[in-house]
Every structure is written in structure tokens, then in C-alpha cells.
C-alpha positions as CSV (number, residue, x, y, z in Angstrom):
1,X,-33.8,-35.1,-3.3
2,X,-31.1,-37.8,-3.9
3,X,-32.7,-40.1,-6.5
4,X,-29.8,-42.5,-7.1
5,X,-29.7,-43.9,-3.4
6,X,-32.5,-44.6,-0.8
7,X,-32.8,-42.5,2.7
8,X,-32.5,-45.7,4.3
9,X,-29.2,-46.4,2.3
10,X,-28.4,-42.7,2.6
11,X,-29.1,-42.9,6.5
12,X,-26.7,-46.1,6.6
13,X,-24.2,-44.3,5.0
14,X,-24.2,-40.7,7.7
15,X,-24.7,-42.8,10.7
16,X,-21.6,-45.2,9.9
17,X,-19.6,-42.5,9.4
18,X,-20.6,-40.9,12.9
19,X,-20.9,-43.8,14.9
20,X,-17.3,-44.6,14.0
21,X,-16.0,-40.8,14.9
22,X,-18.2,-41.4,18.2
23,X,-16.2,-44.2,19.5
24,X,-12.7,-43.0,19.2
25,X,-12.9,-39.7,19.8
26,X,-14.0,-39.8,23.0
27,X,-11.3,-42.1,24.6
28,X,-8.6,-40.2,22.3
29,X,-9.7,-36.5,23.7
30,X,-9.7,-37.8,27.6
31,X,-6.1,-39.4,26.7
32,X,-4.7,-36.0,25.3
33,X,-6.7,-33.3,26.9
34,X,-7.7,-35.2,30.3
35,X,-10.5,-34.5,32.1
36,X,-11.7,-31.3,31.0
37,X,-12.3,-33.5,27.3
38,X,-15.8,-33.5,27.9
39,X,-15.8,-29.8,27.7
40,X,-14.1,-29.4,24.3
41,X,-16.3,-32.2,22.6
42,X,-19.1,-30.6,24.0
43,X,-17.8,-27.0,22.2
44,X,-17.0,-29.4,18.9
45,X,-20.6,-30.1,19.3
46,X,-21.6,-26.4,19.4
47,X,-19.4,-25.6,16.5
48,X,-20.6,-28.7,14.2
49,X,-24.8,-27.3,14.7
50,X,-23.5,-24.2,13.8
51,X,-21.9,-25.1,10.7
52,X,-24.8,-27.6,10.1
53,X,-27.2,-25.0,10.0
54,X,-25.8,-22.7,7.8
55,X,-25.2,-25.6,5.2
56,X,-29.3,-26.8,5.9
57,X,-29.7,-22.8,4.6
58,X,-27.2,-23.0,2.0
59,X,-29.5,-26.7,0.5
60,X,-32.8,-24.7,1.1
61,X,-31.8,-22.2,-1.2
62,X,-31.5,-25.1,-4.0
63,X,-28.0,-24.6,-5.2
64,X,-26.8,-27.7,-6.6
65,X,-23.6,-29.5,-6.8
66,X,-21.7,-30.2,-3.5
67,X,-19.2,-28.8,-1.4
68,X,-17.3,-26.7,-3.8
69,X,-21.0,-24.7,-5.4
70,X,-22.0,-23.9,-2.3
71,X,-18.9,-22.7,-0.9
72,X,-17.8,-20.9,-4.3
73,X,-21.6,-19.3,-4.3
74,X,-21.8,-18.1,-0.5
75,X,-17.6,-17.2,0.0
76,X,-15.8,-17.1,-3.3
77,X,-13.6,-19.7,-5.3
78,X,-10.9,-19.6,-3.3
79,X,-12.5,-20.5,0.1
80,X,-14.2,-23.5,-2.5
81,X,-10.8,-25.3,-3.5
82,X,-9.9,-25.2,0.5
83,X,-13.3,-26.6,1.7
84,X,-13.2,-29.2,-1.1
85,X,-9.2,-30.1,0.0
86,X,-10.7,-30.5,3.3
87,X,-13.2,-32.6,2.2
88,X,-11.1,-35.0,0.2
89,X,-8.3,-35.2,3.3
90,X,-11.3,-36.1,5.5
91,X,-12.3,-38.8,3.3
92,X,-8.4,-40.0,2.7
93,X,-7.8,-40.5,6.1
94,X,-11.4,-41.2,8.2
95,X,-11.1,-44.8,6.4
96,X,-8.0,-46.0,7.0
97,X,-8.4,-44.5,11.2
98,X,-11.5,-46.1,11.4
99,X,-9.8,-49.2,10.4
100,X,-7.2,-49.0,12.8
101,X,-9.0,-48.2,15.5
102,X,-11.6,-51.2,14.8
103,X,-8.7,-53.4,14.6
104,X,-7.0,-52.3,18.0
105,X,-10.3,-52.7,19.9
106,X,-10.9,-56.3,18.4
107,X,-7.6,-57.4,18.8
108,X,-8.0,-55.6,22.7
109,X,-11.3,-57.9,23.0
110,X,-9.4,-60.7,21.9
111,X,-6.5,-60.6,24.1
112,X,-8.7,-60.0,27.9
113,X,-10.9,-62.9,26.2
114,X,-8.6,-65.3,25.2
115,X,-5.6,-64.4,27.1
């Protein structure tokens, strides 16, 4: 299936990406929703296998190249250029968050270790 890059590589890659999501969006849902947060990750959840397995159906039908094919194939070209916009905002900004929020939980470690 992907012959440039490895699973294992490949399986680095995914489970980066979701283990940083995992540990900020917890403590930023309880901070603005409260307690019932648990609930609406829990319905993110719900939504997210849902939309996962219609795009596992989309790759079993073999139709090659990306985001913007599959979308442009199943729900026309303009429903393509907004899932690829999505796309390329989640990939602008997921860095640069992740960043920030690795940086404000070191420098919390560092300041109830040192301090």
C-alpha cells in the first residue's frame, strides 16, 4: 500500500499525531465545557469511527490520490477544495499547538520541580 515509507514509520507518524491531540484535549474540554466534557469527547469519538469508516470504504474501493480524489469522486469538486482547505488548516495549526502545549507542560514540570 504505501511503498515509500514503512508501517512502522507510518504507525510512528498516526500515533504521534494522536497521542499529542490526546493530551490537550482532554484538560482543554473540562476547562471550557466542565464536567459534562467527558460526554462530548465521547460523541467526538462517535463521530470520528463514523467518518473513519466511510473513508476505510472509500480506500477499499482503490481510488487513488488523497483527500481531494476521494472526496471529488464520492461528493463533488466542490465539497473536495473544502475537505482539502480543512486538511491543510489542520496541518498549519496542529504543529505549532502541539508545540505550545509541550512547552507549557515542560516549563509547568519545571517550575513544581525546581521552584
Amino acid at each position: 500500500m504505501l511503498t515509500f515509507i514503512s508501517w512502522w514509520r507510518a504507525a510512528a507518524i498516526v500515533l504521534n499525531d494522536l497521542g499529542s491531540s490526546a493530551f490537550y484535549a482532554g484538560a482543554t474540554a473540562e476547562q471550557a465545557i466542565g464536567k459534562a466534557a467527558p460526554w462530548f469527547i465521547l460523541g467526538v469519538m462517535l463521530f470520528s469511527f463514523a467518518v473513519r469508516a466511510v473513508y476505510v470504504e472509500s480506500c477499499s474501493m482503490f481510488v487513488r490520490g488523497g483527500v481531494y480524489r476521494i472526496v471529488k469522486e464520492a461528493l463533488g469538486g466542490t465539497l473536495a477544495k473544502v475537505g482539502v482547505a480543512a486538511l491543510m488548516f489542520d496541518y498549519i495549526l496542529t504543529g505549532p499547538i502541539s508545540g505550545v502545549s509541550a512547552g507549557q507542560y515542560i516549563s509547568g514540570l519545571l517550575n513544581e520541580t525546581f521552584l
